[in-house]
Phi, psi and omega in degrees: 000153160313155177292106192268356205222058181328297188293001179280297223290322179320317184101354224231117157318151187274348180279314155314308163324283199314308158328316169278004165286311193297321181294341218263341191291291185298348166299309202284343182280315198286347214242342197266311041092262160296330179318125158190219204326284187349276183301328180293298161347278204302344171285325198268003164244013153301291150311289183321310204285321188283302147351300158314284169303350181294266168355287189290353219253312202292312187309328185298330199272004173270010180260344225271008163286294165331097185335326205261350175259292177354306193267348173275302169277016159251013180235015176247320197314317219271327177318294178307337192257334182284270195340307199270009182280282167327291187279332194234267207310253198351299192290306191313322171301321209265018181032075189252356199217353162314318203270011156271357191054023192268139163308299172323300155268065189223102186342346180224013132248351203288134136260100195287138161310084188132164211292001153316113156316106232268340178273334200270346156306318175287342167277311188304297193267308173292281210301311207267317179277310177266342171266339193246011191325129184006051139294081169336115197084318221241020188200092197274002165310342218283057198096329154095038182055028194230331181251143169264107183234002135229185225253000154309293163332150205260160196242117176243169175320331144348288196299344178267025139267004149339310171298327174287312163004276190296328177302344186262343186275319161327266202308312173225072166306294171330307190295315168329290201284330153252014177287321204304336182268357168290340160080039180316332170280334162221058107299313185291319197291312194307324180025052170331122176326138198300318207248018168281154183295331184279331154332284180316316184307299176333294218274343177292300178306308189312342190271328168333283182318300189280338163292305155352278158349283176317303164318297181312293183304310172313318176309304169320301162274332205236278201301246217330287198282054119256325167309324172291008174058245181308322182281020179307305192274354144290345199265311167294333170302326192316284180349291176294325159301337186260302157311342190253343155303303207293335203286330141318303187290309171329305193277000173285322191281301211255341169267325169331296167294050185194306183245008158306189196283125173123331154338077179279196194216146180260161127245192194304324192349252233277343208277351182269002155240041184304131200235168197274330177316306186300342177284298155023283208277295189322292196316306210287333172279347193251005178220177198234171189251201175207143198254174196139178164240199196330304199280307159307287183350263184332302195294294165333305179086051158029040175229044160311309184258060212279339179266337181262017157261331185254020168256322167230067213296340204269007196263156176313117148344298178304315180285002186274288175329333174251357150294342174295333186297317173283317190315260176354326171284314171304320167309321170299344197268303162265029175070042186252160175267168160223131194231095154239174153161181223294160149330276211297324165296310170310321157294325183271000157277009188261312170292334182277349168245037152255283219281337173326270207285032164283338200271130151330166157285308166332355181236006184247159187283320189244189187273168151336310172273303217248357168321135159331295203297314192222150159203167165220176177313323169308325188295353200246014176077345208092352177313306172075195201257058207230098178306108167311354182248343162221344154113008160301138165275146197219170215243144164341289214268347176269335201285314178274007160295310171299308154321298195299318183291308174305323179293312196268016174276322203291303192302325164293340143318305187281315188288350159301298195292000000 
C-alpha cells in the first residue's frame, strides 16, 4: 500500500514535522517580501523572447516549402509554444505574477496555447494536484486515469497497453489535459440522468472544451497556413509538428516530476486532518526534481524544480533555484531524501514503471511497500526511527540507504547459493 502515516514512514516527530513547516513558512514571507522590479523585468522579458520566436517562427514558415525554413520554423514555433505553456502559462496560471497587478499577466485572465480550457485546468491542477499531491482517489495526475504507476491500482487487461497509452497521451498531450476535467470515466460508470445537475455540468464543460479545441485547431490548422498562401500544407505539417514537440517535451517534463522512483503516493488516511506543515512534508516526499542548468531551469518553465514548486506553487518562477538551495539544506538538516536527477534518467524510471506495472503483480518481484515506484511506512518492519542496530535515531533518507543495502546483500546471497 501507499503511504498512510506520512510522519512514521518520514522518520519525523511531530514537533519535527512543525519545525520544517515553521522554516518552509519563512522562506515564502522572504521570497513574498522581496519580490519587485527585478522578477517583474524577467516575466515581461520572457514574454517578449516568446513572442518573438512566435513572430519568426510563423514568417519563417511562408517559405516552409523549403526543407530548411520548414525545420527553422519549427524549431523557432515549438521553442515559442514550450515557453509560453511552461515557463509563462502555467506559472502565470498558477498566479505567480498576481502581485504586479498587471491584467495583462494575471491568473484570471491568461489564456494559454493549447486547447485545455485555462478555467477548467485551474480546478484539476491548483486546487486537485496540488492540494491533493498523489493522494490515491484524490489526485487524478496519478496515471491521468489512463495509467497504471503504483502497485494500488487494482491491475485489470487494460493496463497492458499503457505503454502504447502513453506514447499516444505524448504526443497529444494537450488533449490528454483537456479531456482530464471532464472525468469521462465516471460519466460511463455514473451514468446520469440527461436533467440531472452533474449532467447538465457536464454537457456544459464539454461545450467549454470544445469551442477551445476549435479555436485552436482553426488557429493552428487552418487560419496561419492560409495565410502562407502556397505553403498551406507545409506550413500545417510545420504546425502539428511543432505541437506534438511541445505536447513531448510537457509530458517528459511533468512525469519526471511525478512518477519517477522517490514520488511517493499517499492515502486518504491522514489528509482530512491534515495540518499545512504536514501538507509540506507531503509536497517534498511525493515530487522529484531535474537536474540540470540555467536553460533546462528556463525550458521546464522551471519546474525543474518540481519539489519548490509544489511547496510554493504560487512564487515567481524565477525564484525557485534559490529557494532549492534552502530546501536541500533542510533535507540535510533533517535526513529527507531529496529526489533529483538527470531527464533522462527520471524519465526513464518514469517509463520503466509504465511498462512494469502493464504486468499483474504476480509477475513483479516486489511489493506494495518497497516497489521503487510505492513504498510505505511497512516497508521499514516497524523499526521506525530507532536503527535496530545500534539503538540511535535515524532519519528517511539513512533508513532507506539501509534498505538498499540489505536488499542487494539478500539478492548477492541467492545468486552465491
Amino acid at each position: 500500500m501507499a503511504i498512510s502515516d506520512v510522519k512514521e514512514y518520514a522518520h519525523l516527530t511531530p514537533e519535527d514535522v512543525e519545525a520544517i513547516g515553521a522554516e518552509l513558512d519563512a522562506i515564502r514571507r522572504e521570497i513574498e517580501e522581496s519580490r519587485g522590479e527585478r522578477d517583474a523585468k524577467y516575466i515581461r522579458n520572457v514574454i517578449r523572447l516568446q513572442r518573438g520566436l512566435e513572430i519568426s517562427g510563423r514568417a519563417v514558415l511562408f517559405a516552409s516549402f523549403l526543407p530548411p525554413a520548414w525545420l527553422a520554423g519549427v524549431a523557432l514555433l515549438s521553442t515559442a509554444k514550450i515557453i509560453e505553456n511552461m515557463e509563462i502559462g502555467h506559472n502565470v496560471m498558477h498566479g505567480q505574477w498576481d502581485w504586479m497587478n498587471d491584467p495583462e499577466i494575471h491568473s484570471s485572465s491568461w489564456e494559454w496555447d493549447n486547447v485545455g480550457p485555462s478555467e477548467h485546468w485551474k480546478i484539476t491542477h491548483n486546487y486537485l494536484h496540488h492540494k491533493y499531491t498523489n493522494v490515491l482517489g484524490m489526485d487524478d495526475d496519478i496515471g491521468y486515469g489512463l495509467l497504471r504507476v503504483t502497485r494500488d491500482q487494482r491491475w485489470s487487461p487494460f493496463y497492458l497497453g499503457q505503454p502504447v497509452y502513453n506514447l499516444l497521451l505524448q504526443m497529444f498531450f494537450e488533449y490528454g489535459v483537456a479531456v482530464q476535467h471532464l472525468e469521462l470515466g465516471k460519466l460511463a460508470k455514473k451514468k446520469w440522468a440527461a436533467d440531472s445537475p452533474e449532467r447538465k455540468q457536464f454537457e456544459q464543460d464539454r461545450r467549454t472544451v470544445l469551442k477551445k479545441v476549435g479555436k485552436q485547431v482553426a488557429k493552428d490548422y487552418v487560419l496561419f497556413p492560409l495565410l502562407t498562401g502556397p505553403s498551406f500544407l507545409s506550413t500545417l505539417t510545420a504546425n502539428l509538428a511543432a505541437n506534438i514537440i511541445r505536447n513531448v517535451w510537457t509530458n517528459a517534463v511533468i512525469f519526471c516530476g511525478h512518477f519517477p522512483d522517490g514520488a511517493e503516493k499517499f492515502t486518504r488516511f491522514d489528509v482530512d486532518n491534515e495540518t499545512h506543515s504536514e501538507w509540506y512534508l507531503r509536497q517534498m516526499l511525493g515530487s522529484a526534481n531535474i537536474s540540470g542548468g540555467p536553460l533546462m531551469h528556463f525550458m521546464t518553465g522551471n519546474l525543474s524544480h518540481q519539489i519548490e514548486h509544489h511547496l510554493f506553487p504560487d512564487l515567481p518562477s524565477n525564484r525557485l533555484a534559490q529557494i532549492a538551495v534552502r530546501v536541500r539544506e533542510m533535507c540535510d538538516k533533517y535526513d529527507l531524501p531529496y529526489t533529483t536527477g538527470s531527464l533522462p534518467v527520471q524519465y526513464a524510471k518514469s517509463w520503466r514503471t509504465i511498462i512494469k506495472l502493464s504486468l499483474p503483480n504476480k509477475y513483479l518481484r516486489r511489493t506494495t511497500d518497497d516497489a521503487p515506484e510505492t513504498r510505505s511506512e511497512r516497508v521499514f518492519g516497524g523499526t521506525g526511527t530507532v536503527d535496530p542496530s545500534t539503538g540511535r535515531r535515524r532519519g528517511l533518507r539513512t533508513a532507506l540507504k539501509q534498505g538498499r543495502r540489505r536488499l542487494a546483500a539478500r539478492r548477492e546471497a541467492l545468486t552465491v547459493g
